[in-house]
Structure formats: structure tokens, C-alpha cells
N, C-alpha and C positions, 0 to 999 in steps of 0.2 A: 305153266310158266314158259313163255318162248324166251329162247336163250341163245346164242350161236356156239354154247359150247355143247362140246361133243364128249364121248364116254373117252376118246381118246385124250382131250383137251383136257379136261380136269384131270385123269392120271398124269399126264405129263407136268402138269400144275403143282398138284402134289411131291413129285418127285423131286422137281426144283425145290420146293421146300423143306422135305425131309433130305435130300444132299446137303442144300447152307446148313442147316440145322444139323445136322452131322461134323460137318467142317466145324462150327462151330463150339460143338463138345469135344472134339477131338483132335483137332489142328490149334484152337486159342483158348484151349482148356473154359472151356464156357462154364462147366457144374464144376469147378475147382476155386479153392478159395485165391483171386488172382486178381492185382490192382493194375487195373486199365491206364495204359499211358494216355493222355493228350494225341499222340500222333499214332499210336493203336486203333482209337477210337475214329477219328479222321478216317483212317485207309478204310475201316471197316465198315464206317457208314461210307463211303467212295464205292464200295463193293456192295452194300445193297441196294443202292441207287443206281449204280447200273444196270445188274440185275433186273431190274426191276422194267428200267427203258429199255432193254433189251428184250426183254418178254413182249412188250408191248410193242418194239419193232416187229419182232415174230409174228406176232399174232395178225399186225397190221398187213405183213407181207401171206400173213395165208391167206386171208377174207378177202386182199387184194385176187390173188387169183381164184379163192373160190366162189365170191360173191360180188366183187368189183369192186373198184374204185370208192364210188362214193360210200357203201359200207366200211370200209376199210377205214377212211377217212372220219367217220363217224365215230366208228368204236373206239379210233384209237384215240383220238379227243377226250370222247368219255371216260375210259381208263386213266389218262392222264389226268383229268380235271376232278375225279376221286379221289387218285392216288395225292394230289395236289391238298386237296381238301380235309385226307385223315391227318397227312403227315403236319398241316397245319396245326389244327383241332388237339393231335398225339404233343404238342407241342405245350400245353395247358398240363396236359396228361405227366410231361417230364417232371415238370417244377412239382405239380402235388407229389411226388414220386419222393424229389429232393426235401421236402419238406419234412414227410414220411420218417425218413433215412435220418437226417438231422436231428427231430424230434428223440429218435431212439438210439440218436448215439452210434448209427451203424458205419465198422469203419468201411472205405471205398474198396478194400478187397474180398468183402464180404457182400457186398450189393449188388455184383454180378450174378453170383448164384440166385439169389432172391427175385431177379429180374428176368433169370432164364426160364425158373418155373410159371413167374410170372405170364410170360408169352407163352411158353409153351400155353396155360391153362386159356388167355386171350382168344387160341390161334382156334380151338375146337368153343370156347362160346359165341365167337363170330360168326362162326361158319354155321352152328345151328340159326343164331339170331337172322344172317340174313336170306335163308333159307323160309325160317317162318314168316320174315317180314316179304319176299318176293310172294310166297302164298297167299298173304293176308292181301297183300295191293291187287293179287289179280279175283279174288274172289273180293273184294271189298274195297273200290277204288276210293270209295271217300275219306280212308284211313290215309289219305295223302294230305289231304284240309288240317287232319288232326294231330298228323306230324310236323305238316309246314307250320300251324298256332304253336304247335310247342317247341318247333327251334325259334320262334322268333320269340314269344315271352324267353325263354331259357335266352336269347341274347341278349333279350332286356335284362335282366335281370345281370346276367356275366355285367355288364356295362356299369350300373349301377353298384354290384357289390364287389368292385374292380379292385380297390381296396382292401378288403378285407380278409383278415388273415384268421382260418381256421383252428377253433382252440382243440389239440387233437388230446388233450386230457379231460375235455369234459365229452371225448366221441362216445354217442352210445353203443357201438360194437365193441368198443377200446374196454367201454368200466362191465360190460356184458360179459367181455372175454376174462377180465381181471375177479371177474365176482363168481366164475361159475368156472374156473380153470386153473390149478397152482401152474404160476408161472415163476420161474429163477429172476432172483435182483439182477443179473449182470447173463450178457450174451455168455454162449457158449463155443466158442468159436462158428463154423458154420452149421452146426447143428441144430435142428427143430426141436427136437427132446433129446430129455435126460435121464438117467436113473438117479434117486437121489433117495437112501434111505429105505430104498423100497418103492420108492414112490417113483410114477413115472410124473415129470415136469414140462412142459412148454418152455419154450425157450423166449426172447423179446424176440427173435428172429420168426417166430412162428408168426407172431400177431402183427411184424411188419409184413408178412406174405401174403396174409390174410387183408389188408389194407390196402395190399397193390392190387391186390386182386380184385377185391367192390371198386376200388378208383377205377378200374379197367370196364366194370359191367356200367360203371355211373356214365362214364365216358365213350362207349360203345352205342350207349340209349341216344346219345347226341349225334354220334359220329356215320351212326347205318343210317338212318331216315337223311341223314344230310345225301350221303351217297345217290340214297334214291332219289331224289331233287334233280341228279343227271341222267340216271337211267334206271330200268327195273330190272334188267338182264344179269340175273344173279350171278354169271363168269363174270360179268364186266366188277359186278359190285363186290363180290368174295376178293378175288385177284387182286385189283387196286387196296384194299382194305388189310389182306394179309400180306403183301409186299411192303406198304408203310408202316405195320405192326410188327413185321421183321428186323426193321431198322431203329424200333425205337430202343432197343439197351445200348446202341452204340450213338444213335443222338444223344439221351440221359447222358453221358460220359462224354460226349465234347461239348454239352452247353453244361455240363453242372457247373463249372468253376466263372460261368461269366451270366449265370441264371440271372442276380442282381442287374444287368445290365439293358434288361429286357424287359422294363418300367411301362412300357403305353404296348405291348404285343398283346395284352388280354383285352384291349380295347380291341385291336385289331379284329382275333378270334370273334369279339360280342358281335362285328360289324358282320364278317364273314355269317354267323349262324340268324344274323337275321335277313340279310341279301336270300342265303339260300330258303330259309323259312317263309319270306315275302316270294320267293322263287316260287315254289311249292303251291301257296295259297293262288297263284294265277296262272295255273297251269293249265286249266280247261281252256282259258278266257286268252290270254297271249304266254306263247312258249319260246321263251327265251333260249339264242342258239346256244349251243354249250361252247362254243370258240371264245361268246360274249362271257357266260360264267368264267370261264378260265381267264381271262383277263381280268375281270373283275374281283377273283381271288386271290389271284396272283397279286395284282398292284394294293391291292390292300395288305396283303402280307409284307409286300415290299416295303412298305411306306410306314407301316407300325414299325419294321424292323429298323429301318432306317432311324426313323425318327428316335425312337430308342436310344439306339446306338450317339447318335449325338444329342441325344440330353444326356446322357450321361457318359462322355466321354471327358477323359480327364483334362483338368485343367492347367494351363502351365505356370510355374510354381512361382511365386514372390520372388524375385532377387535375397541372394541371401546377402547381409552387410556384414562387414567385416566389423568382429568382438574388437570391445577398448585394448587398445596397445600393440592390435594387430598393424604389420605395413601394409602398406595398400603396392 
């Protein structure tokens, strides 16, 4: 696998990682049961997106002097148009998340925890997946045809059932879990299990963990093969991938309250996974520069979101008339 990262460069990767991820348990009580404000959640995705452009300046200013200019200029595109592309994609990811939570009732100061193990468990299945997936492309390049078909039917299809709202009481994990596991009628506060009687219990908190977590590997299946659509350079694809995966409990918590709002964005998503899946399928044949991908993800994100936002922006209210007997 040719890579420009070095044994120094992923420690340092890492470190960044496990530092937020420390700040994170220990400065904003991240494994505490703790209701995320509106302007909590703001500063705090403000600070993994920095982060994040910051690394990617870093990295740009090292390959500037270690490899030049136009390497520089390459990676750090790629990086960006990844990082661009999960945080998109993660963005599908939030709403079944909210759905999840709803379904079960979970109050908002209990869905932090749930979300932190969450990533945590994301951060190490990512990083094997795009490890196996850089080995499989370079020993088996046609396995890029066979990702590019399935993001683009999988965007056909997101387009098509854009609609449709999953019945999460007839899920086969959900009645799998219920039939083969005593679970308690009501949460336990943030607890997984219980003692009850003797008996040890699952909590509803368990089986929403358990849910965020297959939504994470359903949506990873989508999310790594799109990455590779800009480059195979497993730094390039790990880094951008867990940097937008870093930041998704603090998106979850400043889009859940205006999730409704955001009516034609899974349009958007379907357009974005088949651009890059039709990307993909013509890659031997014309290779599209990734400046062009990044524009063309970007404006499509912009423009779902946009549009969005004003179909459903609220409308200004009827005159109210003044009740019989009222003066005017």
C-alpha cells in the first residue's frame, strides 16, 4: 500500500485523537449523564472542524517541504474532499441516530453517553475497514467497479426510498434482541444493565447502543469505498474519515432540534453517492480532478441544504382581526 504516511505521522494522528477524546471525557463530561446545550454543541463542533483544517494545513505544509508543491497541493485537496464527503454522508447518519433516540424514548441527557461509545466503537471499526479495503484495491484493483456499482445503485435507491420511514419495531435485531435477552420496561438511567431479582437485565439503553452501532457499520459500508473514489492513500482516507466521525455527537446535537428542517438533504446525499459511484466506475477510462469532486460536493450539499431550508421556512402569520366588541 503506498501511503505518504510515516510511522511518525499516524502516532502523531493518533495522539490528536486520543488528546480531543480525553478533553472530551474530562473537560465536557462526555461519559456523564449531561444535556448538551444548543451553544455547547456549536463551539464544539467549531473546535473539531478546526482541528481537523488545521491538521490538514499541517500536513500540507510538511509534503510542501518534503515532497513539493504540487504533492502538497494534491493531498491536501484529497483530505479535504473526504473529510467533505463523510461529514456529508455522517449527516444521514445523525437523523437515523435521532430517530433511534425518539423511538426509545431516550431523554437528550442520556444520548451523549450512548453516542460517545458509540464513536469510540466507529473510531477502531473504521480504521480496520479502511485498512482492509486499501489492501483489497491494491491486490484487486477491479474491487473499485464493484464499489463504484454499489454506491451508485445504493444512491439510487437512497433517492427512491427518500421517503420512507423505518418501522424500528418490526427491526430484526430489535425483536432478536427482545426474544433472546430480558430487557427492563423503562430506562435505567444511564445504565446498560441491571440486577433485578437475581437476574441480570439489559436495559432499552443497551439495544439503542447496539443500533447506533450496526447504523454506524451500515453507513461506514457507504461511506469508506466513497473516500476511496478520491484516493487509496490509507493516511489520506483513515485521517479525513476519523476527523468527520469525531465531530459527529456534537453535529447530532446542533442539527437534532431543526432535523425536520432538512426535507430534500437525503436527495442531496442520493445525488452526492452516485456522482461518486459513476466517479468510480470511470476511473481507468477519464479521471476526474478531485478540485472538480470537491466542487461538485460541495454545491450539491449547498443547494440541498439551501433548498431545504427555504421550503420549509416558516411562513408569516395571517393578520390577527380583532374579536366582536374589541376597539380597533
Amino acid at each position: 500500500m503506498e501511503t505518504i504516511g510515516t510511522w511518525w505521522m499516524w502516532a502523531g494522528f493518533f495522539a490528536i485523537v486520543l488528546v480531543m477524546l480525553a478533553a472530551d471525557l474530562l473537560l465536557l463530561k462526555g461519559g456523564k449523564e449531561h444535556r448538551v446545550s444548543l451553544k455547547e454543541a456549536a463551539a464544539w463542533s467549531a473546535v473539531w472542524v478546526t482541528v481537523a483544517l488545521l491538521f490538514n494545513l499541517a500536513l500540507w505544509w510538511h509534503l510542501d517541504g518534503a515532497a513539493g508543491r504540487e504533492v502538497a497541493n494534491q493531498k491536501g485537496l484529497e483530505f479535504l474532499t473526504g473529510y467533505l464527503i463523510e461529514k456529508s454522508l455522517a449527516v444521514d447518519n445523525v437523523f437515523v441516530w435521532l430517530m433511534i433516540f425518539n423511538f426509545f424514548a431516550v431523554p437528550i441527557a442520556l444520548q451523549r453517553r450512548v453516542l460517545l461509545y458509540g464513536v469510540l466503537g466507529a473510531i477502531v471499526l473504521r480504521t480496520l475497514m479502511v485498512f482492509l479495503g486499501a489492501w483489497l484495491i491494491t491486490q484487486f484493483h477491479w474491487l473499485l467497479y464493484i464499489f463504484g456499482a454499489f454506491l451508485l445503485v445504493t444512491g439510487i435507491k437512497m433517492m427512491w426510498f427518500a421517503e420512507h420511514k423505518p418501522d424500528l419495531a418490526a427491526n430484526p435485531l430489535v425483536r432478536w434482541f427482545r426474544h433472546h435477552y430480558p430487557i427492563t420496561p423503562t430506562l435505567e438511567g444511564e445504565r446498560f444493565f441491571v440486577m433485578q431479582a437475581g437476574v441480570r437485565y439489559a436495559t432499552p439503553l443497551l439495544l439503542v447502543l447496539v443500533l447506533v452501532e450496526v447504523t454506524d457499520v451500515i453507513f461506514a459500508v457507504d461511506s469508506i469505498p466513497a473516500i476511496f473514489a478520491v484516493t487509496t492513500d490509507p493516511f489520506i482516507v483513515l485521517t479525513s474519515n476519523i476527523f468527520a466521525i469525531l465531530g459527529l455527537r456534537a453535529m447530532y446535537f446542533l442539527l437534532a432540534d431543526f432535523a425536520d428542517r432538512f426535507v430534500l438533504l437525503k436527495y442531496g446525499l442520493a445525488l452526492i453517492l452516485m456522482f461518486i459511484g459513476g466517479k468510480m466506475l470511470i476511473v481507468d477510462f477519464f479521471k476526474i480532478p478531485v478540485l472538480v469532486s470537491l466542487g461538485v460536493v460541495a454545491v450539491i450539499l449547498a443547494a440541498s441544504i439551501w433548498l431545504s431550508l427555504r421550503r420549509t421556512r416558516p411562513t408569516t402569520g395571517a393578520a390577527i382581526e380583532p374579536a366582536a366588541g374589541d376597539s380597533i
